[in-house]
PQR file of N, CA, C, O and H, with PARSE charges and radii, in Angstrom:
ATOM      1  N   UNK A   1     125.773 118.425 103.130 -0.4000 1.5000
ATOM      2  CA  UNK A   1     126.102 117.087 103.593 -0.0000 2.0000
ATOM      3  C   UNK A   1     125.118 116.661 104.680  0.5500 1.7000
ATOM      4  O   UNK A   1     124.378 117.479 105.227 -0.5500 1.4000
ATOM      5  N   UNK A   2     125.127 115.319 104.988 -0.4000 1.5000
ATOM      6  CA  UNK A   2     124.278 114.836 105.721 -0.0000 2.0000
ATOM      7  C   UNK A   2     124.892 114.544 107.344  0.5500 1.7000
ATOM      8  O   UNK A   2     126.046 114.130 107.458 -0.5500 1.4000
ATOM      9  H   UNK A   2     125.728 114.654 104.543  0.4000 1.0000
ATOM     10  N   UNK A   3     124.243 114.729 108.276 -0.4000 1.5000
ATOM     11  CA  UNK A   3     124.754 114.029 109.399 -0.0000 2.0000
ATOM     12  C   UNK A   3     124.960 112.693 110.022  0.5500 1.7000
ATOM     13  O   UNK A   3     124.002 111.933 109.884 -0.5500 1.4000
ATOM     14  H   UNK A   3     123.306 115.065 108.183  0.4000 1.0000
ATOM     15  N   UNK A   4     125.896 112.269 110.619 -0.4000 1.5000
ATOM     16  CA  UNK A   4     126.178 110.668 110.833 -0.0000 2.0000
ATOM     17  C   UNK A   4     124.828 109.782 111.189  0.5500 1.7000
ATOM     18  O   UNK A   4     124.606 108.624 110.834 -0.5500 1.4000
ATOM     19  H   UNK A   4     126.674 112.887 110.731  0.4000 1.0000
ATOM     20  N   UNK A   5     123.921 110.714 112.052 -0.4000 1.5000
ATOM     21  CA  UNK A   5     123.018 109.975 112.026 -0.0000 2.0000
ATOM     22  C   UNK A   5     122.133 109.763 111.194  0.5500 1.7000
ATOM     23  O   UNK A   5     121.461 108.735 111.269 -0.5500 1.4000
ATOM     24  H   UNK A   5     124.101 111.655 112.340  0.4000 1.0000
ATOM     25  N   UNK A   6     121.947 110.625 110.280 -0.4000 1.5000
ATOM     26  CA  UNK A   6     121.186 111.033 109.086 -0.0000 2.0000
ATOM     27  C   UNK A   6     121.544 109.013 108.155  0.5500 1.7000
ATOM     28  O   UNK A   6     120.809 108.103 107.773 -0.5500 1.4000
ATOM     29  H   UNK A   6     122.493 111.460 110.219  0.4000 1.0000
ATOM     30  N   UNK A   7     122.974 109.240 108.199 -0.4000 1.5000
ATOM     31  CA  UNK A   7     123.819 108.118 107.415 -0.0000 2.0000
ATOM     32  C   UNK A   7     123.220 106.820 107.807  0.5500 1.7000
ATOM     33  O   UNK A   7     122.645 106.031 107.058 -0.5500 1.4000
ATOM     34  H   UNK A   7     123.572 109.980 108.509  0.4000 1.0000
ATOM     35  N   UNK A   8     123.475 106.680 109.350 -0.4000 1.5000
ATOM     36  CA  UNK A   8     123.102 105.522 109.984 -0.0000 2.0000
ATOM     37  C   UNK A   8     121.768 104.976 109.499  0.5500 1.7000
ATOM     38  O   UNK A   8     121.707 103.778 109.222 -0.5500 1.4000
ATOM     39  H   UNK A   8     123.942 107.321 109.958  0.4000 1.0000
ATOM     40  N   UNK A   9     120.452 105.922 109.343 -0.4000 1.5000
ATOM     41  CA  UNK A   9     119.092 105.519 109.462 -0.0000 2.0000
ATOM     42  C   UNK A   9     118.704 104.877 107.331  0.5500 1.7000
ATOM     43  O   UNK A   9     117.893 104.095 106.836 -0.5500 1.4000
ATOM     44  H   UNK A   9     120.501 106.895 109.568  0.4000 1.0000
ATOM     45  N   UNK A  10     119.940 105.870 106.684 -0.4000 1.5000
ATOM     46  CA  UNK A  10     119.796 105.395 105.496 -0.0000 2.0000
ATOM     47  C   UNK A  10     120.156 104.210 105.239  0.5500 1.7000
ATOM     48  O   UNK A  10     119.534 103.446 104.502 -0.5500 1.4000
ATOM     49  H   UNK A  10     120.600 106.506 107.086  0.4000 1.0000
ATOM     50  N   UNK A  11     121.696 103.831 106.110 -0.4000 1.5000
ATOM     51  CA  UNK A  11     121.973 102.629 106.036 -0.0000 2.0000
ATOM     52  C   UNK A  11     121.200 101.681 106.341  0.5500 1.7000
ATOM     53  O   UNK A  11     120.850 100.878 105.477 -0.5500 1.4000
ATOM     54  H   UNK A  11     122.202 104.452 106.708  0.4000 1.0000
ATOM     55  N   UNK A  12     120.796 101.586 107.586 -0.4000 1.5000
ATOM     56  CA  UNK A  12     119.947 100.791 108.089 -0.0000 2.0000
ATOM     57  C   UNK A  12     118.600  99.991 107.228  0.5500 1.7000
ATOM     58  O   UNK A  12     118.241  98.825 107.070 -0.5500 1.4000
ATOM     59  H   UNK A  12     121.081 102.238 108.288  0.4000 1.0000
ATOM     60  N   UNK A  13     117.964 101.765 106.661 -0.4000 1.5000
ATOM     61  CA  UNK A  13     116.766 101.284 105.933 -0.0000 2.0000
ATOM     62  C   UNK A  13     117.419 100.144 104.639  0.5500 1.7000
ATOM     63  O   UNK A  13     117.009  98.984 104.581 -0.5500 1.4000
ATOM     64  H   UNK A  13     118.256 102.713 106.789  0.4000 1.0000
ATOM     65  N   UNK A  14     118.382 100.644 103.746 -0.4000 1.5000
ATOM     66  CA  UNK A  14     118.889  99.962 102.796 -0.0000 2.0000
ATOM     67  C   UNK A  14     119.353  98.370 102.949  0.5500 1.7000
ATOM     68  O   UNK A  14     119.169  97.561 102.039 -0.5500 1.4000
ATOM     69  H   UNK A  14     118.715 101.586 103.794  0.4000 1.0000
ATOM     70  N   UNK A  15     120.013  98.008 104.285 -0.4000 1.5000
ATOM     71  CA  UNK A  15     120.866  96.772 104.553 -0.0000 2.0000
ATOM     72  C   UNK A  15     119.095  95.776 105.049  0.5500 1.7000
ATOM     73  O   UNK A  15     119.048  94.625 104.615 -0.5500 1.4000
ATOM     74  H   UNK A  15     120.163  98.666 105.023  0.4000 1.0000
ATOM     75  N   UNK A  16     118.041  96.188 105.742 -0.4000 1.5000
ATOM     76  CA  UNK A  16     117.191  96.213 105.636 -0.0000 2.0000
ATOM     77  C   UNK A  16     116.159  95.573 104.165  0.5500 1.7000
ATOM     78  O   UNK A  16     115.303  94.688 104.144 -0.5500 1.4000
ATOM     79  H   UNK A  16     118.079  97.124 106.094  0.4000 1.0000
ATOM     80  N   UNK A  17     116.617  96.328 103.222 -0.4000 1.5000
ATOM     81  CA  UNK A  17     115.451  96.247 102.426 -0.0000 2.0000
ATOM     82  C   UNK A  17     116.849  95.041 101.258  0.5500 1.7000
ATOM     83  O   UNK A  17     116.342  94.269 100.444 -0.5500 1.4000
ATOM     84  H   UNK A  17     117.312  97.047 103.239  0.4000 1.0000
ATOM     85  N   UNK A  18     117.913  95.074 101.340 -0.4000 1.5000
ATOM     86  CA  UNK A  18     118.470  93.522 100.922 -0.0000 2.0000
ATOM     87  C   UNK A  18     118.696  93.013 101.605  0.5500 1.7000
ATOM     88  O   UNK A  18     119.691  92.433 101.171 -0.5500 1.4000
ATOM     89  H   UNK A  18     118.324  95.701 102.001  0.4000 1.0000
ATOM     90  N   UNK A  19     118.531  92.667 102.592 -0.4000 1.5000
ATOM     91  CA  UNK A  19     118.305  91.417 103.657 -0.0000 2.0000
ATOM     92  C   UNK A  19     116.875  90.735 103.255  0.5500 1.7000
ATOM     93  O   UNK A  19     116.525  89.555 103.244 -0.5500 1.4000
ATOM     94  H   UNK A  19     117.722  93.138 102.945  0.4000 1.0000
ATOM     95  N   UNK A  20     116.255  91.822 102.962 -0.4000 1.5000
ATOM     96  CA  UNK A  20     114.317  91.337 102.589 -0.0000 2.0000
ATOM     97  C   UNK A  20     114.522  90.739 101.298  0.5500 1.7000
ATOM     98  O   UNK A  20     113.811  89.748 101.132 -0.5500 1.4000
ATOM     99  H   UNK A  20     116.539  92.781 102.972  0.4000 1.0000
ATOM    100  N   UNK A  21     115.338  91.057 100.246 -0.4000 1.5000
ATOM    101  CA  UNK A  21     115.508  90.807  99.115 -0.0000 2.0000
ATOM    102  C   UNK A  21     116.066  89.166  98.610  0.5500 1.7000
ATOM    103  O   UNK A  21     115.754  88.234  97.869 -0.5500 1.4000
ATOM    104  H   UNK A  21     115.915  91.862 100.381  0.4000 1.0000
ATOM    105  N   UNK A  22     117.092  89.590  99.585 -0.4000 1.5000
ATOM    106  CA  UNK A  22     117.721  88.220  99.527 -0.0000 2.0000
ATOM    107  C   UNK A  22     116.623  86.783 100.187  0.5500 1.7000
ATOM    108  O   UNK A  22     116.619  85.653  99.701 -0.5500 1.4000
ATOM    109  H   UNK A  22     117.346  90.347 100.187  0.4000 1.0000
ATOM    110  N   UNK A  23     115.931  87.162 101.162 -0.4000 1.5000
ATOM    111  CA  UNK A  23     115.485  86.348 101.913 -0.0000 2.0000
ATOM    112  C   UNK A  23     114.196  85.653 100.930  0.5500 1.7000
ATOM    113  O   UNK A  23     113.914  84.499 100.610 -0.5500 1.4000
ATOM    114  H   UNK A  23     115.935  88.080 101.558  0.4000 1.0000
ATOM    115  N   UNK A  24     113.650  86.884 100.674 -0.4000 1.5000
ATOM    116  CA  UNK A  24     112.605  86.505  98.987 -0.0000 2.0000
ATOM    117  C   UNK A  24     113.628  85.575  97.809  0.5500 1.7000
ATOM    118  O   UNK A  24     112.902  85.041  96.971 -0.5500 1.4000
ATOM    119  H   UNK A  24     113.879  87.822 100.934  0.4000 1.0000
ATOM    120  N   UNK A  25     114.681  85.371  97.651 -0.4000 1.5000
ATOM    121  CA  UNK A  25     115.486  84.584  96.660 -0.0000 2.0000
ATOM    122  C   UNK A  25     116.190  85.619  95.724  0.5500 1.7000
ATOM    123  O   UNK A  25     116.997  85.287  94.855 -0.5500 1.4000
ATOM    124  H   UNK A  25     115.272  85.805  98.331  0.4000 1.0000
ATOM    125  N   UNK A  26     115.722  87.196  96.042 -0.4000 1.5000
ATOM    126  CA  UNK A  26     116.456  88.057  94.723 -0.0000 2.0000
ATOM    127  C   UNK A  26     117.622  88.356  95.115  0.5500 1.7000
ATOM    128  O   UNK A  26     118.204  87.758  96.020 -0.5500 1.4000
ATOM    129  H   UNK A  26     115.067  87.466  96.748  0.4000 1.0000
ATOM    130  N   UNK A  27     118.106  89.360  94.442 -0.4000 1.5000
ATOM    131  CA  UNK A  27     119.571  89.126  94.385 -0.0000 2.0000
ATOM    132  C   UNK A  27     119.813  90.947  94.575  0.5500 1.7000
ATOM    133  O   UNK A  27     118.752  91.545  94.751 -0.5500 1.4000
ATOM    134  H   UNK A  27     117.633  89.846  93.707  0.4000 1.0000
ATOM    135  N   UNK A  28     120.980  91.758  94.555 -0.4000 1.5000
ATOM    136  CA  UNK A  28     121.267  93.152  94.480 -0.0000 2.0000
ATOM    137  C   UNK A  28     122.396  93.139  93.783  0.5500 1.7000
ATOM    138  O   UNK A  28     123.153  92.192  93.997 -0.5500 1.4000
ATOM    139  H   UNK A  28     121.843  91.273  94.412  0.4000 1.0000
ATOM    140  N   UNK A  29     122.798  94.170  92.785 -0.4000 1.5000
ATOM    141  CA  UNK A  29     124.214  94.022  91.755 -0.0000 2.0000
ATOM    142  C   UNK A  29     124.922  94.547  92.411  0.5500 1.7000
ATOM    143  O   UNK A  29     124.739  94.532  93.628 -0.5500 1.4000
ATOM    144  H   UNK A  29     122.183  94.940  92.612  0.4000 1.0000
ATOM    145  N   UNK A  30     125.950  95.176  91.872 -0.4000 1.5000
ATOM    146  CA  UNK A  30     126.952  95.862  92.590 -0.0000 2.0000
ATOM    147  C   UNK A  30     127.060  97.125  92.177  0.5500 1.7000
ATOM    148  O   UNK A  30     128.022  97.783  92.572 -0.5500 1.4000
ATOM    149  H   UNK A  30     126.099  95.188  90.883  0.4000 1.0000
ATOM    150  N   UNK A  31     126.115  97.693  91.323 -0.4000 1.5000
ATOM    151  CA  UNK A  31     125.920  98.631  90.456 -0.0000 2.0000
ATOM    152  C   UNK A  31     124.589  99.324  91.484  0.5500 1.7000
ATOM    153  O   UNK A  31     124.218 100.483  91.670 -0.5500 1.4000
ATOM    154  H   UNK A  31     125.333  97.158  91.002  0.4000 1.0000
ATOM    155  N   UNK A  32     124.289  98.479  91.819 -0.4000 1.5000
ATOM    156  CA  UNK A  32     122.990  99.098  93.072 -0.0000 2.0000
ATOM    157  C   UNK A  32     123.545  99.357  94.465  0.5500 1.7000
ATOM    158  O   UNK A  32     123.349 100.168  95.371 -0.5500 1.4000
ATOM    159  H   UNK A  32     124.590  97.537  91.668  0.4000 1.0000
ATOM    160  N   UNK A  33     124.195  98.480  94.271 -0.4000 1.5000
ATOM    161  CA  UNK A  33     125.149  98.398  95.803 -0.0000 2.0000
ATOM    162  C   UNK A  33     125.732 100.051  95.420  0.5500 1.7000
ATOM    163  O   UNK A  33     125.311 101.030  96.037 -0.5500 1.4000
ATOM    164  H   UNK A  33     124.354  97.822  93.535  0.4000 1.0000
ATOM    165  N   UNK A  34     126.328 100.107  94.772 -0.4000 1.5000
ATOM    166  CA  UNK A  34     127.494 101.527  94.591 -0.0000 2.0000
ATOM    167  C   UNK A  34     126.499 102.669  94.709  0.5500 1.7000
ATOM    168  O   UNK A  34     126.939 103.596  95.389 -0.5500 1.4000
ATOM    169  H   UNK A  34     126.670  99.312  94.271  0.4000 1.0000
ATOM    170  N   UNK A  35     125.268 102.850  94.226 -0.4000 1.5000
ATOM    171  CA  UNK A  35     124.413 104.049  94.080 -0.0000 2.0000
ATOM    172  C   UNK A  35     124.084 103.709  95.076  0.5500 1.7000
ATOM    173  O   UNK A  35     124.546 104.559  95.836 -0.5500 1.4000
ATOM    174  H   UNK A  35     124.910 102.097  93.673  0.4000 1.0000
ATOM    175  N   UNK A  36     123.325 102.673  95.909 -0.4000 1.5000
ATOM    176  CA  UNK A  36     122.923 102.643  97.715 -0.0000 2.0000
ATOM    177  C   UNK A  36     123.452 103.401  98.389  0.5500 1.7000
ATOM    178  O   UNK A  36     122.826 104.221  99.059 -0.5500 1.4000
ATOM    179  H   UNK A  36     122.949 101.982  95.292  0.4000 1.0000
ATOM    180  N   UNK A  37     125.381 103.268  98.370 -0.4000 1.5000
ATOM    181  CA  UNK A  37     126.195 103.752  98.633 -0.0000 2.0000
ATOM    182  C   UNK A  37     126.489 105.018  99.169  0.5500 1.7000
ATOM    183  O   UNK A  37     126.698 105.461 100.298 -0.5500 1.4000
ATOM    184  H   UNK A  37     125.890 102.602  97.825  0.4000 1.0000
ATOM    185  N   UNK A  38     126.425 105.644  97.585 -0.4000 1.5000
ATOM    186  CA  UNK A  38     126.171 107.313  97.339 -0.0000 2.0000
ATOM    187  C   UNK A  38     125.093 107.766  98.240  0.5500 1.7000
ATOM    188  O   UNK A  38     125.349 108.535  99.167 -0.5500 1.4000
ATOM    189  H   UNK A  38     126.254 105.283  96.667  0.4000 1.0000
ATOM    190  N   UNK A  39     124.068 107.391  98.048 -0.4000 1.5000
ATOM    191  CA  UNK A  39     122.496 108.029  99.041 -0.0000 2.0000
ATOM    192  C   UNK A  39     122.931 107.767 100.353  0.5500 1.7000
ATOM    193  O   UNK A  39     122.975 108.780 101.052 -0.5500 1.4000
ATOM    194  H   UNK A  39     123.860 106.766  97.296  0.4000 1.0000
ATOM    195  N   UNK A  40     123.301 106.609 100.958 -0.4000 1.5000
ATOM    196  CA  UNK A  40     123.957 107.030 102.720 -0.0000 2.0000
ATOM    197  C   UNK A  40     124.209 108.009 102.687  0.5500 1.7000
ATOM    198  O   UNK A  40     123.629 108.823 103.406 -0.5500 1.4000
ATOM    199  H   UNK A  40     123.265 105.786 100.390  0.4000 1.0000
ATOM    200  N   UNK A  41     125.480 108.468 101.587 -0.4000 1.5000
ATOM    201  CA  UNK A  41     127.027 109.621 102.181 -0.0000 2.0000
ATOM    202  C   UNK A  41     126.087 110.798 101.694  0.5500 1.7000
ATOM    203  O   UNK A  41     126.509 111.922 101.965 -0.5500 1.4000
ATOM    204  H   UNK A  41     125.951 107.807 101.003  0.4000 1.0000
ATOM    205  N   UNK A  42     125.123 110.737 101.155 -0.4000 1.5000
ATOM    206  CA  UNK A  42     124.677 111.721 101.001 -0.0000 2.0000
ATOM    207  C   UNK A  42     125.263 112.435  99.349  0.5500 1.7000
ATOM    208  O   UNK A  42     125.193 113.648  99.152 -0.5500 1.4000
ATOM    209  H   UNK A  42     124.781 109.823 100.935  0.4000 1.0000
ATOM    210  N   UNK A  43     125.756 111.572  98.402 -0.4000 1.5000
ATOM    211  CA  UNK A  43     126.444 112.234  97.497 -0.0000 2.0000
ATOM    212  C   UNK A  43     124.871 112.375  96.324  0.5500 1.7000
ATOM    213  O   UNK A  43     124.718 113.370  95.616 -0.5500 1.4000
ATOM    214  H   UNK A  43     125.813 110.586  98.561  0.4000 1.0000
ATOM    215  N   UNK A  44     124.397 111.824  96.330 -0.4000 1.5000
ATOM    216  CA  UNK A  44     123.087 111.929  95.908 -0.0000 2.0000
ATOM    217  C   UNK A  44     121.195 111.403  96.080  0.5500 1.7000
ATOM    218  O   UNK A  44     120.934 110.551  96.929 -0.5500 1.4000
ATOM    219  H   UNK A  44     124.521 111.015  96.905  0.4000 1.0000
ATOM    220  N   UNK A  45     120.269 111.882  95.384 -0.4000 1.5000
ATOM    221  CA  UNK A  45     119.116 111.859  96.240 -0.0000 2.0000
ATOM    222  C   UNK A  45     118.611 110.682  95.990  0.5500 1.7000
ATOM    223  O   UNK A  45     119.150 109.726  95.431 -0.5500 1.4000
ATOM    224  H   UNK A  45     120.481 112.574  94.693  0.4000 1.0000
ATOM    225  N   UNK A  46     117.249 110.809  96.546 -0.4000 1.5000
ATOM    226  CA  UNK A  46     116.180 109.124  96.009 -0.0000 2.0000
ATOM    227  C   UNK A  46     116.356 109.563  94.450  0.5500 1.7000
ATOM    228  O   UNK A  46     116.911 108.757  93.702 -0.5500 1.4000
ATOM    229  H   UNK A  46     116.811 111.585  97.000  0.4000 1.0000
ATOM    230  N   UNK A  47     115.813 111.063  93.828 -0.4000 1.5000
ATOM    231  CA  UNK A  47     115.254 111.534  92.807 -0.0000 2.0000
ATOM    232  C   UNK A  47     116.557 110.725  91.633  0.5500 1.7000
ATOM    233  O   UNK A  47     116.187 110.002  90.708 -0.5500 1.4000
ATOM    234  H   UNK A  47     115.362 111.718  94.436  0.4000 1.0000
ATOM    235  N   UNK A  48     117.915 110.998  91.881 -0.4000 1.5000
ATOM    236  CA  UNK A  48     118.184 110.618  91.480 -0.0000 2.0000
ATOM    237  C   UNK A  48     119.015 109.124  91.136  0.5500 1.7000
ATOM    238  O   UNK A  48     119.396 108.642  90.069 -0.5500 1.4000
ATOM    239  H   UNK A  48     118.215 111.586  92.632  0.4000 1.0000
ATOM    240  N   UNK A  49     119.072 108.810  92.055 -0.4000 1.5000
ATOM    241  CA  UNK A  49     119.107 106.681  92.277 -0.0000 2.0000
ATOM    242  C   UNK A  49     117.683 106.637  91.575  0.5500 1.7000
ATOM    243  O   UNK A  49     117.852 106.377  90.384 -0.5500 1.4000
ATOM    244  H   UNK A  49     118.762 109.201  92.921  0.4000 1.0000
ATOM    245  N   UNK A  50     116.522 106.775  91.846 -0.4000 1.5000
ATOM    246  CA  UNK A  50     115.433 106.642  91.070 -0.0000 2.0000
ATOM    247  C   UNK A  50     116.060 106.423  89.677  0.5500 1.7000
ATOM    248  O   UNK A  50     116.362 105.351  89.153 -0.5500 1.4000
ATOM    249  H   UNK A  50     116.384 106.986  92.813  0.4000 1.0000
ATOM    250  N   UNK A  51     116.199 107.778  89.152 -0.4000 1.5000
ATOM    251  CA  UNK A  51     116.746 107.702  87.759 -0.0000 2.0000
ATOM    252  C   UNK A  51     117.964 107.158  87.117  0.5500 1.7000
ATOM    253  O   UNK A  51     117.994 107.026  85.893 -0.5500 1.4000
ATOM    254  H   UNK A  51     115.953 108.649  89.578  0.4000 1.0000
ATOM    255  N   UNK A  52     119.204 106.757  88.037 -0.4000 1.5000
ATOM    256  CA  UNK A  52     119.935 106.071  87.788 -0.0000 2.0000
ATOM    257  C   UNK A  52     119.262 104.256  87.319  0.5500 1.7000
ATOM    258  O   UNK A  52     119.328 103.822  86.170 -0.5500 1.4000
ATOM    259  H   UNK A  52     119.179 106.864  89.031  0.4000 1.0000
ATOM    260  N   UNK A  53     118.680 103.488  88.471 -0.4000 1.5000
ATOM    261  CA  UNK A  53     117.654 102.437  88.225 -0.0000 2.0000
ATOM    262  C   UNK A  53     117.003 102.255  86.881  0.5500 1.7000
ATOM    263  O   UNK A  53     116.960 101.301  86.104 -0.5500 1.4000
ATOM    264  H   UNK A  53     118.626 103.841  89.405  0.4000 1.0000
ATOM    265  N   UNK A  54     116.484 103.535  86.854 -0.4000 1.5000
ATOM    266  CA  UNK A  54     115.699 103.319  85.379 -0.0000 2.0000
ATOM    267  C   UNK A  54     116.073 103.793  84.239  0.5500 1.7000
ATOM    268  O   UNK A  54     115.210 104.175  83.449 -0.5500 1.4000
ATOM    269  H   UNK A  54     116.519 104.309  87.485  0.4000 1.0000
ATOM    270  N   UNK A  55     117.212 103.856  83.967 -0.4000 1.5000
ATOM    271  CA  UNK A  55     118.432 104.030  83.039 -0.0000 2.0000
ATOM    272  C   UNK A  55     119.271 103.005  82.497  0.5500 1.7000
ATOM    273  O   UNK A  55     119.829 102.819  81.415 -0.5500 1.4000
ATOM    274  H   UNK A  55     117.913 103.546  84.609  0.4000 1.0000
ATOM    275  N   UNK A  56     119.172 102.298  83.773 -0.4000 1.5000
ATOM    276  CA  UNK A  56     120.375 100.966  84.093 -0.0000 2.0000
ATOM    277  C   UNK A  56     119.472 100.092  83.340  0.5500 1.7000
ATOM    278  O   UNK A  56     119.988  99.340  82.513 -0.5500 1.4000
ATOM    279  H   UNK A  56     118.719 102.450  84.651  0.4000 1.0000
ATOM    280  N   UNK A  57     117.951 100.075  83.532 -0.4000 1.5000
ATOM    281  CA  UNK A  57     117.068  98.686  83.332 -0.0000 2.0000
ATOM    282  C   UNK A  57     116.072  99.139  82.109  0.5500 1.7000
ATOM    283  O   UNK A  57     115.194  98.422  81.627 -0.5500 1.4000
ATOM    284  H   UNK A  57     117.531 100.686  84.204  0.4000 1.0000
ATOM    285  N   UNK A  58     116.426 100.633  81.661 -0.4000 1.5000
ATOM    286  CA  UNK A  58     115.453 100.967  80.526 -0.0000 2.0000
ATOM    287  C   UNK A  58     113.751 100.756  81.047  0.5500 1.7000
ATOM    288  O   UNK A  58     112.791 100.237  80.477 -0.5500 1.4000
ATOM    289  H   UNK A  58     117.139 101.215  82.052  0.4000 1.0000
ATOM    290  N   UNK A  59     113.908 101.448  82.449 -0.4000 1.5000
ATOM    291  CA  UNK A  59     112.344 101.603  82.272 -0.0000 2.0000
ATOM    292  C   UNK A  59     112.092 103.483  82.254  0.5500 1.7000
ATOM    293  O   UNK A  59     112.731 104.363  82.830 -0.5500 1.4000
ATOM    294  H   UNK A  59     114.687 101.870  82.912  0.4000 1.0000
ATOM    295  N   UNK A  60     111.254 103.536  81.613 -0.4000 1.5000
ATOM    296  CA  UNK A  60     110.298 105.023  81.615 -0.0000 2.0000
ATOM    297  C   UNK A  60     110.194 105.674  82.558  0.5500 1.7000
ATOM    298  O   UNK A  60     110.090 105.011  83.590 -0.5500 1.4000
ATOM    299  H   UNK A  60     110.735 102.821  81.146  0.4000 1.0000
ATOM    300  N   UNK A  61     110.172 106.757  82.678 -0.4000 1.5000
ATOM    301  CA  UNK A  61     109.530 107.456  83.648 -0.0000 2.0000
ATOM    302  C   UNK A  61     108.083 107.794  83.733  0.5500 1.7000
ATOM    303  O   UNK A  61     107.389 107.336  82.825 -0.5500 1.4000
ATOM    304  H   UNK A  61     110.256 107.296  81.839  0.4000 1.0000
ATOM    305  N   UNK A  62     107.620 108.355  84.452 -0.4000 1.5000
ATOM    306  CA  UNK A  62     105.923 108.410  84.818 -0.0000 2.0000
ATOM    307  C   UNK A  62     106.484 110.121  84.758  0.5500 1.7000
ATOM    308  O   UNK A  62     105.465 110.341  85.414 -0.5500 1.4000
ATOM    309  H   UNK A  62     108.184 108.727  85.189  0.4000 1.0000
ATOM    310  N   UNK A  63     106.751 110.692  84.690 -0.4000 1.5000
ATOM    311  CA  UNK A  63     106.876 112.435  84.517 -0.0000 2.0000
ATOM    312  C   UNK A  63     107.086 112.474  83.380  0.5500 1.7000
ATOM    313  O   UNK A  63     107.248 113.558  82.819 -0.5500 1.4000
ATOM    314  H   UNK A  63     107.578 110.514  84.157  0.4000 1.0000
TER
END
């Protein structure tokens, strides 16, 4: 598990990078929102939100 502060700096970066999103006109689902989620608490990694993303949207991998 991760530590609270560990949590905080993920959050941060994330609320961060859709605030940027939104401000550009895009949008975030709720399906991104929920895996964002998971990576705070630490229930899973970039490696795999990576691969969740490109599952969801049918893109390829580069490996």
């Amino acid at each position: 598990m991760i530590d609270e502060r560990e949590k905080a700096r993920r959050r941060a970066a994330f609320e961060d990078g859709i605030h940027s999103a939104y401000l550009d006109g895009g949008m975030v689902t709720d399906a991104f929102r929920a895996d964002a989620e998971e990576y705070v608490n630490g229930l899973i990694d970039l490696d795999e939100m990576h691969k969740r993303l490109r599952n969801r949207y049918g893109i390829k991998s580069n490996e």
